[in-house]
N, C-alpha and C positions, 0 to 999 in steps of 0.2 A: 504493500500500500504506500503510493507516495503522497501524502499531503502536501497538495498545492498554496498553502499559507505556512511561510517560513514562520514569521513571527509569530503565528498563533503557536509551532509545535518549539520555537527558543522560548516562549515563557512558561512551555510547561516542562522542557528540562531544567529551567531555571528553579523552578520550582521540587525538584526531583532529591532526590539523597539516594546514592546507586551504595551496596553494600556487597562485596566482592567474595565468596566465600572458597577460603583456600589458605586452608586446615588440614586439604584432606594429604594422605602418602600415596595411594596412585599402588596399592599393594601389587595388583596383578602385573605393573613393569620393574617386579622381584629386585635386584640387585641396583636396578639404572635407580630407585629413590631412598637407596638406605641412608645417604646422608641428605636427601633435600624434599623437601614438599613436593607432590606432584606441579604444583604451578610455578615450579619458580626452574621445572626441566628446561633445556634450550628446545631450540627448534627453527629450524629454518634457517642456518648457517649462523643467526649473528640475535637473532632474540630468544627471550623465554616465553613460558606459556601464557604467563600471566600478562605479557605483553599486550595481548588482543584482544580482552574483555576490557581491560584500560584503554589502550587506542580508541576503542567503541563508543566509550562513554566521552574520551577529550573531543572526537570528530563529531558526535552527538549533540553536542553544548551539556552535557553535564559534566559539571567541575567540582560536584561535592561528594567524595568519594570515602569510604573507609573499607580497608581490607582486613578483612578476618582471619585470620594466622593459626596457628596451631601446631602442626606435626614436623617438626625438623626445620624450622622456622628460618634460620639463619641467612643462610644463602638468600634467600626470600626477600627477610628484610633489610639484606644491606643490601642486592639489587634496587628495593622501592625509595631508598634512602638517596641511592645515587644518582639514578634516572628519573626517579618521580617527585623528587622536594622541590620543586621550583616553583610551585605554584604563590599565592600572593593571597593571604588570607585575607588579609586587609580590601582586597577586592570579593570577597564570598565563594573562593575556590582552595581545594585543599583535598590533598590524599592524604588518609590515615593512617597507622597498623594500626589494627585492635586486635592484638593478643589475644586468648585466654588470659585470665587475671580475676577469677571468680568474683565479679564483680556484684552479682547479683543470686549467686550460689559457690555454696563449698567446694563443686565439683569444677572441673575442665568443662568445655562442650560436648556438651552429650547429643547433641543433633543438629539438623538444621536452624530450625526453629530455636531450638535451645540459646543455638549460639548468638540469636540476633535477640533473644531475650535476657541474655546477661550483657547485652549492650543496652537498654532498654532507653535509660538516660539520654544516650549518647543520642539515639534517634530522635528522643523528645528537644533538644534540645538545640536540633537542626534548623527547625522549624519549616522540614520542608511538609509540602503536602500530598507526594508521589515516595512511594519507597522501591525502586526497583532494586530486587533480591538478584544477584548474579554467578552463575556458576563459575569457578578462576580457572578451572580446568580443560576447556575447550576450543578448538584453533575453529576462525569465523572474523569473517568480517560484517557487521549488521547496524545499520541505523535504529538506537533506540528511540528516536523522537518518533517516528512509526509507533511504535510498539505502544508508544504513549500516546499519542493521539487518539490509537483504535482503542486503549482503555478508556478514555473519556467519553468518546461521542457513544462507545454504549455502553457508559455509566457501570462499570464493571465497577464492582467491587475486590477481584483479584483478577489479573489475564495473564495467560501462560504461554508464555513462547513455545511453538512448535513446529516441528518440522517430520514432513512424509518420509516414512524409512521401511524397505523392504520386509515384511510381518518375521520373514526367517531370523536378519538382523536384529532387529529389538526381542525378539523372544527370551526374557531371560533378563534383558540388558536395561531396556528402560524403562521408564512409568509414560505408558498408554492411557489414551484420550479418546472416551465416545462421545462425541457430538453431533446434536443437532442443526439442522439445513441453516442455521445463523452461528454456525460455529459457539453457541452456548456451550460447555460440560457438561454432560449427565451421567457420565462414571469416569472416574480416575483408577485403574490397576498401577499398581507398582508392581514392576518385572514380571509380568505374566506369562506362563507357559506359553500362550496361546492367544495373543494380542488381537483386538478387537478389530478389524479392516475401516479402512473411510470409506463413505457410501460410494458407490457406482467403481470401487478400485479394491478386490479382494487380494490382489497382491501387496497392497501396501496399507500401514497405521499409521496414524498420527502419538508422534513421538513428543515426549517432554525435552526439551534442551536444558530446563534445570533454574531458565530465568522467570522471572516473575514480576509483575507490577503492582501493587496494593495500593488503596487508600489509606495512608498512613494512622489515623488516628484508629480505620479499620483493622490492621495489622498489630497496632499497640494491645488493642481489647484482646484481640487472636492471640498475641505470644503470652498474653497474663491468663486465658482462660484455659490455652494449655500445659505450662506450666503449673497449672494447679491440677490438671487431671491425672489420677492415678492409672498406672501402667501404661501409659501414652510413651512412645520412643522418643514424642520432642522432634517430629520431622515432617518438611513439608510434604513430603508424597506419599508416606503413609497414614502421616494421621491431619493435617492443616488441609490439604486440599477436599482429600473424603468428609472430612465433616461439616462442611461448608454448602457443597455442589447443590444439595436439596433446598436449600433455604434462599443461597445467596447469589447474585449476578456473578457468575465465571465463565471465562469466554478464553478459547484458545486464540490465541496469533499467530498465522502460519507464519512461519519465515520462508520464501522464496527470493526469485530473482523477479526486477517488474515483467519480464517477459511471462512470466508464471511457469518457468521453468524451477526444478527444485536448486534451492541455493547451497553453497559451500559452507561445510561445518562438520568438524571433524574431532571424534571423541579418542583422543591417542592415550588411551587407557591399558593398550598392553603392547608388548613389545613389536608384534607384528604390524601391529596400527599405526604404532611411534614410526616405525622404519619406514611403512608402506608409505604416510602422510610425506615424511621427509622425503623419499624417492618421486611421491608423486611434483614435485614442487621444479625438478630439473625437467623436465619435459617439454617441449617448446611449446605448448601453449597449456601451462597449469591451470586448474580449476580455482586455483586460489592465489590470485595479482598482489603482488609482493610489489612490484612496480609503479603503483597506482599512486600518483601524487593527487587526485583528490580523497583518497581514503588513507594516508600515511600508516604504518604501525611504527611506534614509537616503541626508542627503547634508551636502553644502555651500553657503551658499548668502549672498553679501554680505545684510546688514542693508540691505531698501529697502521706500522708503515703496507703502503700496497703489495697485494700475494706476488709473488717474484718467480720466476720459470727459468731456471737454468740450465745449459749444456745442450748441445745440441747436436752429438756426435750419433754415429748410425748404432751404435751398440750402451749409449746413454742419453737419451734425451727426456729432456724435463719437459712435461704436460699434460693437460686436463680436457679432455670432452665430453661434451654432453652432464657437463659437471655444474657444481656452484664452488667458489674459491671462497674464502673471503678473508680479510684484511689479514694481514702480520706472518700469511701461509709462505712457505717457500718448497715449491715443488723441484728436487735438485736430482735431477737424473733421475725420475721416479715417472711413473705412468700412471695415471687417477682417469678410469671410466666410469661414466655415471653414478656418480656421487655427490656427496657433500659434505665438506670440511667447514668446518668449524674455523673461528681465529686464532690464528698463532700455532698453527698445526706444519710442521718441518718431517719432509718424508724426502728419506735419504734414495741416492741412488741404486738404479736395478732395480726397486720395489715396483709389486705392480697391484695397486686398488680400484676393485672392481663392484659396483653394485653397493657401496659403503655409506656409513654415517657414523662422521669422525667426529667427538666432541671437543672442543676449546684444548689448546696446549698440549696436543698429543704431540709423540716423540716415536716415527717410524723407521727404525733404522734399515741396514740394506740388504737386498735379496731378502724383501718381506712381501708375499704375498697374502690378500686380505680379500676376500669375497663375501657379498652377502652378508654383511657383519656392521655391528655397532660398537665403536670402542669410545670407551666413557671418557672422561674430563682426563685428563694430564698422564695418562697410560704411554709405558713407556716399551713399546714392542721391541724386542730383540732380535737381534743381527737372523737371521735366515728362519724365522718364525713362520706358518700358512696358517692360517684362519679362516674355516669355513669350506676344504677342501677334503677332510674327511674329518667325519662330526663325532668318529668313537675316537679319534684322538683328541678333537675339541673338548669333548667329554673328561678325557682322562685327566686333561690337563686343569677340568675345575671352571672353565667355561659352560656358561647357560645356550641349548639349544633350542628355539624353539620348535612349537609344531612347523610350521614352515619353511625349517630352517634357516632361523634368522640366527646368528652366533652373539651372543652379549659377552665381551671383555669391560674385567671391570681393573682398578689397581690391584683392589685384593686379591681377586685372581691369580693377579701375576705374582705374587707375592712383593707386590712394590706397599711402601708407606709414606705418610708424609705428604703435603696441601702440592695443588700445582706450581710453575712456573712463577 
């Protein structure tokens, strides 16, 4: 939906408090989050995840932000510290962390819900009167002043972002949406066997993406009446949305593209996803425009010099095809197909990477082949090492394989210790 009145949908993000949740670890990508939140993984040569529900909201016009923290935090929030303190409170814009800090209970966060009710103050105290709830885990590019708009004009009391996903896909995976011919809610499942279809399309459901828009004073009453209910998990798609849907105006928001083609949005929740996302991104015309100066993704990003390509003798030459470089790389008599390196990533001569996703400050020395494979932050591979060419010695050596054969190197693996570069 594009609404044709800019300044009617800039004073309703002005109006807005967007609240970020990314708390969680991202369990099913095993080894890639044991020291970092799932939102704060790289992605896309040179950002994190949490990059893109941020950019959403600065290109949005919503500038009043707090991010909800939780699980391995660190990484996280000195990325938000670095790249995101620049705003000007003094003008009414500002990103937050909100830790856990039992503000409002004994406990940590115990759910969704939970979490934005041990901020309770914080929200009252915004004065906004839109609270858009955000999932920090999702790569997407999406205009919320949409999303805000279609809650208003029909008067919804909560709207849920959604988007159509193959019924095989969501089985399992997401909280499903039945709706009525005005897109109203009349049932919410969470991870259903057996997802509900959209009318006139049995192959496909309407999927939760996990965001939400509330009338905030209506949200305030919500997070205090469930907090007070016994044996309630404290979450919105178990229990905030289900108990709602009969009484109160809920309406889904597709997300698509204006053409009504389905839009770009990508849950890299497990290692194959992570990889798949990251591979799909080098391909010459990606689903998801990295390129796009009017939709930027903003980030952080150390000051380094341009990836550098050396040697160019017939039995060593340094080069990348069908690849992404990015800054501080230097490819020195090595061969990189279809890939994607990370910054400050040095891959000596004779190696050859193929089909990869190399994270920040890797160290690939030479005669190292690497297929098919993820190698995490500051990993330092050794002189005549293969990766990804026989998976019962990937194995032995203590490397994660997946179903698909995707190879996960981590430091621990290698038996290396000690922060990157």
């Amino acid at each position: 939906m594009e609404h044709p009145n800019s300044r009617y949908v800039s004073r309703l993000t002005k109006d807005t408090l967007a609240l970020i949740l990314a708390g969680g670890r991202g369990s099913r990508l095993y080894e890639l989050t044991d020291w970092r939140a799932k939102p704060a993984l790289y992605f896309g040569g040179k950002f994190r995840i949490i990059d893109f529900p941020l950019s959403n909201c600065v290109n949005s016009g919503i500038r009043k932000v707090g991010v909800l923290t939780q699980y391995k935090a660190h990484s996280l929030i000195r990325h938000l510290q670095v790249g995101w303190s620049h705003f000007k409170r003094e003008l009414g814009e500002y990103i937050e962390v909100l830790p856990a800090s039992q503000r409002n209970s004994p406990n940590w966060y115990q759910g969704t819900a939970d979490a934005l009710y041990q901020n309770l103050d914080i929200i009252r105290a915004s004065n906004a009167k839109y609270v858009m709830v955000l999932s920090g885990d999702h790569i997407y590019q999406m205009d919320y002043g949409n999303m805000l708009a279609y809650h208003v004009q029909n008067k919804a009391k909560l709207t849920v972002s959604c988007i159509e996903v193959p019924i095989d896909e969501a089985a399992g995976a997401f909280g499903v949406m039945t709706v009525d011919h005005k897109d109203r809610i009349l049932r919410f499942d969470e991870k259903p066997a057996e997802p509900t279809p959209v009318p006139n399309n049995p192959a496909m459901c309407l999927a939760s993406m996990g965001n939400y828009v509330f009338d905030s004073e209506f949200l305030l009453d919500l997070l205090e009446k469930d907090a007070n209910t016994e044996g309630s998990d404290h979450d919105f798609g178990k229990d905030i949305i289900p108990s709602i849907i009969d009484e109160q105006e809920v309406f889904a928001f597709r997300f698509k593209e204006p053409d009504g083609e389905r839009a770009y949005w990508r849950d890299v929740g497990t290692l194959d996803a992570f990889w798949e996302a990251n591979m799909e991104l080098i391909s010459p015309t990606p689903s998801l425009n990295l390129y796009d100066h009017h939709w930027p993704i903003w980030t952080y990003q150390t000051q380094l010099p341009p990836a550098k390509f050396v040697f160019d003798d017939d039995s060593r030459r340094g080069f990348a095809v069908d690849s992404m470089v990015s800054g501080g790389c230097i490819i020195s008599g090595g061969k990189v197909r279809k890939s994607l390196l990370f910054s400050d990533v040095h891959v000596h001569s004779y190696t050859q990477i193929d089909e990869s996703v190399i994270l920040p400050e890797v160290e690939i020395h030479r005669h190292v082949k690497i297929r098919r494979a993820i190698i995490d932050r500051a990993c330092v591979i050794p002189e005549g090492m293969e990766i990804g060419y026989n998976h019962d010695e990937d194995r032995a050596r203590g490397f994660r394989v997946t179903k698909k054969g995707i190879v996960l190197v981590t430091r621990e693996m290698l038996g290396q210790r000690g922060g990157a570069r």
